[in-house]
Backbone bond lengths (Angstrom), bond angles and torsions (degrees), N, CA, C in turn:
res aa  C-N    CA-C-N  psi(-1)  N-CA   C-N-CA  omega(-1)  CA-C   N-CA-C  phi
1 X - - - 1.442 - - 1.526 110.33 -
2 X 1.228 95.85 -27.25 1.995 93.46 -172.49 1.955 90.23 -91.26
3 X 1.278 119.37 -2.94 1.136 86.83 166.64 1.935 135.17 -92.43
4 X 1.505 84.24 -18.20 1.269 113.10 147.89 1.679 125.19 -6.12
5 X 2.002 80.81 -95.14 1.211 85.59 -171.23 1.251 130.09 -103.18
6 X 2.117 107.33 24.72 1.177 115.01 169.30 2.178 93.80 -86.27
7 X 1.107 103.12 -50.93 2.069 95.17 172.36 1.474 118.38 -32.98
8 X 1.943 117.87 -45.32 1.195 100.40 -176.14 1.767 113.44 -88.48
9 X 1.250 110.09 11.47 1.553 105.63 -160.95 1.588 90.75 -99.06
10 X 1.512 117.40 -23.28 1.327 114.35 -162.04 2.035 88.34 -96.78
11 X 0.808 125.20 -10.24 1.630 130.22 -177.46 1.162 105.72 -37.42
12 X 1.686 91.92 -82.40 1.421 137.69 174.81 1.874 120.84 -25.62
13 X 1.839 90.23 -58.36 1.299 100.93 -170.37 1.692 104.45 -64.49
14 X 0.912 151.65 -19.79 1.779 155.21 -93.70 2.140 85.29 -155.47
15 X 1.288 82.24 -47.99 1.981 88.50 -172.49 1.629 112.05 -62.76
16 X 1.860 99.36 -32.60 1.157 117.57 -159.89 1.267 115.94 -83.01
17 X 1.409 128.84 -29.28 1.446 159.86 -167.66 1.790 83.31 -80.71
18 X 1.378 102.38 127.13 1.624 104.96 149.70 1.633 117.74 -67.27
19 X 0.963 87.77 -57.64 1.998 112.08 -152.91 1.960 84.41 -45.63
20 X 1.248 110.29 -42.57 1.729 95.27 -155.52 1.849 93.51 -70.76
21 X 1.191 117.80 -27.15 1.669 104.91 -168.66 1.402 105.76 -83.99
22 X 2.024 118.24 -27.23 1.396 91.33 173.11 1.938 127.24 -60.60
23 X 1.554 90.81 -27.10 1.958 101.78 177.21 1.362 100.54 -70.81
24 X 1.311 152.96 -24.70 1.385 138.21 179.04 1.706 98.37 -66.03
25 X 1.172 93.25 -65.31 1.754 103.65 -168.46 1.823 105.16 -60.59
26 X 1.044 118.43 -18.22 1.556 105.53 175.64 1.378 97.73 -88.88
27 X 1.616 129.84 -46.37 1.596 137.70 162.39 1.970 105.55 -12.24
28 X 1.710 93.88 -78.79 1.890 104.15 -173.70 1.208 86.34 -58.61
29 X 1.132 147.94 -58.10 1.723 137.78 -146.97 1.752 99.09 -47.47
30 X 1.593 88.98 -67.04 1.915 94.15 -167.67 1.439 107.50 -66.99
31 X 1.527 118.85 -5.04 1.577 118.07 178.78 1.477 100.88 -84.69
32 X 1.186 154.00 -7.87 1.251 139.27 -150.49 1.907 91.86 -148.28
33 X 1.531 102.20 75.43 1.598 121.62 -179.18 1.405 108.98 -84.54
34 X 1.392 118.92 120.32 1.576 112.15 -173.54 1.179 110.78 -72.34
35 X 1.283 146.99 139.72 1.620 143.29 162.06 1.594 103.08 -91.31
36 X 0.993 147.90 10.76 1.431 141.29 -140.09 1.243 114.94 146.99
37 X 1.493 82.28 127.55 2.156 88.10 173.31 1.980 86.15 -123.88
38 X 1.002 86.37 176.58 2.205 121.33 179.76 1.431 94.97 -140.72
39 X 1.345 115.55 90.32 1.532 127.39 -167.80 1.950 95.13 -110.17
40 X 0.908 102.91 -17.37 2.007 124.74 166.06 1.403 87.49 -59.39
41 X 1.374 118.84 -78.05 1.907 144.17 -145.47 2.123 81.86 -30.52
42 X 1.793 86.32 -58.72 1.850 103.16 -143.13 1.677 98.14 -56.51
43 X 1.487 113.56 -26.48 1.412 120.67 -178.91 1.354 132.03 -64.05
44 X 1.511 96.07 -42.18 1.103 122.01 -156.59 1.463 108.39 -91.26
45 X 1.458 109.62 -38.05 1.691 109.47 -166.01 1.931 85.53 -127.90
46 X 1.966 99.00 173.82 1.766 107.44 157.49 1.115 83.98 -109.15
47 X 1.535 108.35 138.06 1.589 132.77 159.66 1.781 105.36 -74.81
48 X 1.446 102.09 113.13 1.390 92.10 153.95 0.595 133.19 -73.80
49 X 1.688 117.27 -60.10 1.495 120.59 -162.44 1.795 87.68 -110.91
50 X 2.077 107.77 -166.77 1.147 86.23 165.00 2.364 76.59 -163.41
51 X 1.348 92.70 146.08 1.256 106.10 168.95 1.103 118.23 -116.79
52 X 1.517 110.11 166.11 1.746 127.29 153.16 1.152 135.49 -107.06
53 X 1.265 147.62 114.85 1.146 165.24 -172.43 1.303 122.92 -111.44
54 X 1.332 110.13 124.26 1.660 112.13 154.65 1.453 132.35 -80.06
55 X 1.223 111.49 151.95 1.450 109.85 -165.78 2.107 115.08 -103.38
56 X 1.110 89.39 173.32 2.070 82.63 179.58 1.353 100.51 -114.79
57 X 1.296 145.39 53.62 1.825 126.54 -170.77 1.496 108.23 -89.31
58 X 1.594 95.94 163.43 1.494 105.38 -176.70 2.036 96.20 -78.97
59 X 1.367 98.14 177.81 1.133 106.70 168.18 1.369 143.33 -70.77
60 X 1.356 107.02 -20.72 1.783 119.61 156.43 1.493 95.79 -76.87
61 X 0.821 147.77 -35.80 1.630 143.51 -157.82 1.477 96.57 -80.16
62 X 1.380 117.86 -41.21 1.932 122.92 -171.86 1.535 94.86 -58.85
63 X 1.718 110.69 -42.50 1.667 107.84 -162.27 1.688 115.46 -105.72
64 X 1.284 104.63 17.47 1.279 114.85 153.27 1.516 112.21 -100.57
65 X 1.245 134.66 -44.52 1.299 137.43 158.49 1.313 113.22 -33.09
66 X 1.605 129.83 -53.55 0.931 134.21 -176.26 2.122 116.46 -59.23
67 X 1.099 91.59 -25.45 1.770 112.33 -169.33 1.524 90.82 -86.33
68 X 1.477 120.90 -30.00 1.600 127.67 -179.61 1.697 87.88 81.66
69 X 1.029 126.76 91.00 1.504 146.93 170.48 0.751 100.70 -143.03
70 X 2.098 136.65 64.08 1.132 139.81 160.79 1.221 110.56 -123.47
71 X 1.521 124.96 170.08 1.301 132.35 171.72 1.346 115.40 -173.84
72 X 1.463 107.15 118.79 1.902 106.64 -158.73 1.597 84.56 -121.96
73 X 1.238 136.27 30.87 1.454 120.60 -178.59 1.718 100.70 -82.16
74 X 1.504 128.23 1.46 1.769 118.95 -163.83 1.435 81.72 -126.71
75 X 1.679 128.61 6.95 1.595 103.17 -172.29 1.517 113.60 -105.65
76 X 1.494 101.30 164.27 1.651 100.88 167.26 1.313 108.87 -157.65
77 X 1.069 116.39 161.65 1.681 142.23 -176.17 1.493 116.55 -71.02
78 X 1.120 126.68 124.44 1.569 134.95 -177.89 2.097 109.21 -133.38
79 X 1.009 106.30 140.85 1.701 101.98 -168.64 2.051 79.72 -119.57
80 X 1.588 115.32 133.40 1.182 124.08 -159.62 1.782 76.56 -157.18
81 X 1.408 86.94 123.21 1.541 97.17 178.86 1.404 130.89 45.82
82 X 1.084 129.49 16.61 1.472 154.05 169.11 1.385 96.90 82.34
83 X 1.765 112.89 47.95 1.729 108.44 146.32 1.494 94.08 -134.45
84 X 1.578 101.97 171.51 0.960 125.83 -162.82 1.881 86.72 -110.31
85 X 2.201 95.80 149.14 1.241 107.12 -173.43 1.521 123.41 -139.48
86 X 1.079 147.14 86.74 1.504 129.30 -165.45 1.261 103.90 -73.77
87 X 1.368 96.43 137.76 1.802 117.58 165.06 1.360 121.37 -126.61
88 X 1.408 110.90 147.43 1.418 104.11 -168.42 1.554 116.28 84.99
89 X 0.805 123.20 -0.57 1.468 108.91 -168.52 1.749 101.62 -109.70
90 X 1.131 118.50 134.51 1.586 124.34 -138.62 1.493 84.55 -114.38
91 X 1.235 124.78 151.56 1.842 150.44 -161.00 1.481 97.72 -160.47
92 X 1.096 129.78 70.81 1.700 111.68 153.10 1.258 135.11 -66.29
93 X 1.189 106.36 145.70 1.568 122.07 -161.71 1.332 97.62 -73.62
94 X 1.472 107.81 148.68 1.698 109.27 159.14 1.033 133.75 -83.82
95 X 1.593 134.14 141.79 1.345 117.74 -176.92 1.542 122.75 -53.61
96 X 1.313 114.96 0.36 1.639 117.28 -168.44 1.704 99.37 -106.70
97 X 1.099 124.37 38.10 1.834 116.95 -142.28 1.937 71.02 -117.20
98 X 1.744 88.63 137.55 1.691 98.74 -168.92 1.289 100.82 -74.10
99 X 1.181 103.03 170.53 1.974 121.11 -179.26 1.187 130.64 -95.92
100 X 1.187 111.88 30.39 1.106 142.82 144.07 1.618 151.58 -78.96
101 X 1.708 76.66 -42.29 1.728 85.17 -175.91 1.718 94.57 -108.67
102 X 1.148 91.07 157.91 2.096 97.98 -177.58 1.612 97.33 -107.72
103 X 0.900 127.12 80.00 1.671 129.45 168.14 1.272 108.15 -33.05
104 X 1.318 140.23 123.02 1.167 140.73 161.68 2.077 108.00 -112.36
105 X 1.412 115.88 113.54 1.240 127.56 -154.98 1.543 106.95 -92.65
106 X 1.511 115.39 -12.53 1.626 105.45 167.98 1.542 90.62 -112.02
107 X 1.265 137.91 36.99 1.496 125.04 152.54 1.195 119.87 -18.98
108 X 1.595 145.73 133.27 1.697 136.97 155.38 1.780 90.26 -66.47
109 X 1.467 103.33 129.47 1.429 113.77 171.83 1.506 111.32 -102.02
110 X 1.079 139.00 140.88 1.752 136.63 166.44 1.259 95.86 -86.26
111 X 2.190 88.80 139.32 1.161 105.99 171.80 1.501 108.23 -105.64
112 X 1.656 128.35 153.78 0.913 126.76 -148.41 1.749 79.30 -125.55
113 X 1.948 101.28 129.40 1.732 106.28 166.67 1.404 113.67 -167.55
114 X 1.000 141.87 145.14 1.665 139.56 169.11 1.455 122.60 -27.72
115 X 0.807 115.39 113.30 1.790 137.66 171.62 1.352 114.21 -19.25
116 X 1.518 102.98 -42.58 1.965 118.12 171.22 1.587 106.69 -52.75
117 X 1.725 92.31 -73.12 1.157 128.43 176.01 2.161 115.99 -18.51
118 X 1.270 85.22 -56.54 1.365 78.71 177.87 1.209 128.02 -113.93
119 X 1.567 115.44 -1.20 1.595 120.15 157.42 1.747 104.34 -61.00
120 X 1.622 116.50 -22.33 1.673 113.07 -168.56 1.574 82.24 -89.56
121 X 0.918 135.18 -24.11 1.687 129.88 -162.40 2.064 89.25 -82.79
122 X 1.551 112.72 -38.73 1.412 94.46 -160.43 1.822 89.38 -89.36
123 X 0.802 142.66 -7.50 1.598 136.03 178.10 1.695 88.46 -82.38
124 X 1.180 133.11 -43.23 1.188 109.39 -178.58 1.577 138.60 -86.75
125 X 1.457 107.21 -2.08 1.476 138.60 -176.09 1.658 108.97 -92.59
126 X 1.792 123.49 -25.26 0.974 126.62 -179.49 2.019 92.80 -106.12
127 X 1.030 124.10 1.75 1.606 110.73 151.65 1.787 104.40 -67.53
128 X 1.529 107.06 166.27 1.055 112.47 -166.63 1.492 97.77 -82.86
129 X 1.661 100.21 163.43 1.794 114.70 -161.31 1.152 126.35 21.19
130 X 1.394 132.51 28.62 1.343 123.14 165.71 1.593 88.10 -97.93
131 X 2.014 96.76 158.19 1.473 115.24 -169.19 1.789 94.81 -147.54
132 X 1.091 104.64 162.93 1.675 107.26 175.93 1.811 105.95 -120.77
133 X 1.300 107.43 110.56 1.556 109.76 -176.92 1.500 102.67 -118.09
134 X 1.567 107.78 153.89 1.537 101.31 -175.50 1.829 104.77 -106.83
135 X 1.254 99.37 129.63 1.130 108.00 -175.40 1.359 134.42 -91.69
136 X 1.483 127.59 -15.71 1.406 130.56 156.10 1.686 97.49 -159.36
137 X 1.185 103.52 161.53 1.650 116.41 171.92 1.612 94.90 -121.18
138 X 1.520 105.50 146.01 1.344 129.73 -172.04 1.231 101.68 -149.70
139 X 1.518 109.08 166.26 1.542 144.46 179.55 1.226 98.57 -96.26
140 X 1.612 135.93 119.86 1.120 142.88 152.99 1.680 136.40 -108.63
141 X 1.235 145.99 69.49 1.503 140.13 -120.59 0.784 97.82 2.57
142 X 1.708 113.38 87.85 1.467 121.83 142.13 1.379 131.76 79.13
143 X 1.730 98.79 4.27 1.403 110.22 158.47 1.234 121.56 -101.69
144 X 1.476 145.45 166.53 1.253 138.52 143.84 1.758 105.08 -74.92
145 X 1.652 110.99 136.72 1.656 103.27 176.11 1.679 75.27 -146.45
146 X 1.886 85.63 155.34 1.695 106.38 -172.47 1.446 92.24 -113.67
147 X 0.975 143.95 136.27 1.656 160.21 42.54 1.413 101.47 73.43
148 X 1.171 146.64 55.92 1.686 127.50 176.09 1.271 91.20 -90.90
149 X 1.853 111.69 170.30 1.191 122.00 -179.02 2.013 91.96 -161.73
150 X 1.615 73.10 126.05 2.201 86.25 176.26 1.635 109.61 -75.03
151 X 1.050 121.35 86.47 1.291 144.85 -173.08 1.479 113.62 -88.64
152 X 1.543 114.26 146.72 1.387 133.83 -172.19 1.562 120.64 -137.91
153 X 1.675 101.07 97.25 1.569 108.57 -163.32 1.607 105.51 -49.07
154 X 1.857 92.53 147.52 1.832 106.85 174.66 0.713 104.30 -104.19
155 X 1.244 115.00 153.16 1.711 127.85 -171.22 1.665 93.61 -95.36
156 X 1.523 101.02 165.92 1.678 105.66 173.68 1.438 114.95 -49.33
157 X 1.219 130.83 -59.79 1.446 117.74 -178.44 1.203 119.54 -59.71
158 X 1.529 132.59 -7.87 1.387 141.16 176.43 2.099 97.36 -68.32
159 X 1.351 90.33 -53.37 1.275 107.69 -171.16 1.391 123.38 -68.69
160 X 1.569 119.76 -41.35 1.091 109.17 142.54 1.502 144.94 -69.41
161 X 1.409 109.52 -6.43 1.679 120.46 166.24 1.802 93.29 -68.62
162 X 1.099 128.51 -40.22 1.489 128.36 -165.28 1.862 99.85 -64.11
163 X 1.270 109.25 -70.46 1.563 124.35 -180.00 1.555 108.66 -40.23
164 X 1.324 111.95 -31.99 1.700 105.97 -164.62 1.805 99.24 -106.94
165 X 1.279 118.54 -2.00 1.589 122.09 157.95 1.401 97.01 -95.76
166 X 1.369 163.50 -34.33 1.055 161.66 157.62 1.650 111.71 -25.31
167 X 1.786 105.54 -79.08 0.856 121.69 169.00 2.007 112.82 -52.94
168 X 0.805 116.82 -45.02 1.728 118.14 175.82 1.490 105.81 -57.40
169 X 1.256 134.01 -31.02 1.576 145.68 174.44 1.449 106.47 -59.84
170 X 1.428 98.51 -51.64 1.540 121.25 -162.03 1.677 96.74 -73.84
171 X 0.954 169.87 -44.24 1.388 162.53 -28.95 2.069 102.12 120.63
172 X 0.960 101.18 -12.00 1.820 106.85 157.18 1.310 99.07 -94.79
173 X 1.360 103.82 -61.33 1.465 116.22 -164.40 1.864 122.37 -45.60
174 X 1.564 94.81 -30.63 1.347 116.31 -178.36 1.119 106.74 -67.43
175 X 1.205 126.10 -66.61 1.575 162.03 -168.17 1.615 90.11 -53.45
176 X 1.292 127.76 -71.77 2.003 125.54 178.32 1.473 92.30 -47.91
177 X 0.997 134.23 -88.76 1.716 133.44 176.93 1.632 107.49 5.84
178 X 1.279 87.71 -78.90 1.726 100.68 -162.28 1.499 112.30 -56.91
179 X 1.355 106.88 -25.24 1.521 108.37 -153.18 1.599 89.31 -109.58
180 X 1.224 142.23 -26.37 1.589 129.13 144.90 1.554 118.87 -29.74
181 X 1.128 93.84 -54.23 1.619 107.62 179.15 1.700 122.08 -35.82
């Protein structure tokens, strides 16, 4: 009983304290290190939705990841027997990679996610033009997890509406600069 109501007394105190939740939230911040962005993905498609996933890699693949020898700008998401699969998404080997194993760097990797999760991902992937692209890989305690996002290709004028607000950002941005000065 006293352990009780020493658990809920210490709850309380912990919620109440600022200082301890700004160190949690700066804690997950520096825990969740991007290795990879899909800076193509954001161009190319609107992200509707967006998930997290864990990944399956071999062990040269963990320590090339780690070196950031990734590149997901050619990959995309396919659901094959009700799992999820990245393709395309490139892992180079390191020159130190033992002689044994034959690294293969466009491997299809499995993505790892809840059973719900991606039966709602494949009802929504077989509506028309939606696609599943992965959008960054990150460090999560100590996992690598990929970033997909249920995406809906833009047409050229989408794309050029994007480039000419880009450029309009770019050209404000100039303009505050100069005129601080």
């Amino acid at each position: 009983m006293a352990t009780k109501e020493a658990s809920s007394s210490k709850k309380p105190a912990a919620a109440s304290s600022g200082k301890t939740d700004t160190k949690l939230s700066a804690k997950a911040a520096a825990a969740a290190v991007r290795i990879a962005d899909n800076k193509k993905a954001l161009f190319n498609y609107h992200i509707e939705e967006r998930f997290e996933a864990g990944m399956v890699l071999e062990g040269w693949e963990v320590k090339s990841v780690r070196e950031g020898k990734v590149q997901l700008t050619d990959g995309y998401v396919v659901v094959r027997n009700g799992e999820l699969f990245i393709i395309g998404c490139q892992i180079n080997p390191l020159g130190t990679a033992s002689t044994h194993v034959r690294p293969d760097s466009v491997r299809t990797k499995k993505l790892l996610m809840h059973k719900d999760e991606i039966r709602r991902l494949m009802g929504k992937v077989e509506q028309k033009g939606f696609t599943l692209v992965p959008l960054n890989m990150h460090w999560k305690a100590g996992k690598v997890k990929c970033e997909i996002g249920l995406a809906k290709g833009k047409g050229e004028h989408d794309k050029r509406d994007t480039i000419k607000d880009r450029e309009g950002k770019r050209e404000v941005e100039r303009a505050m600069k100069s005129r601080s000065r």
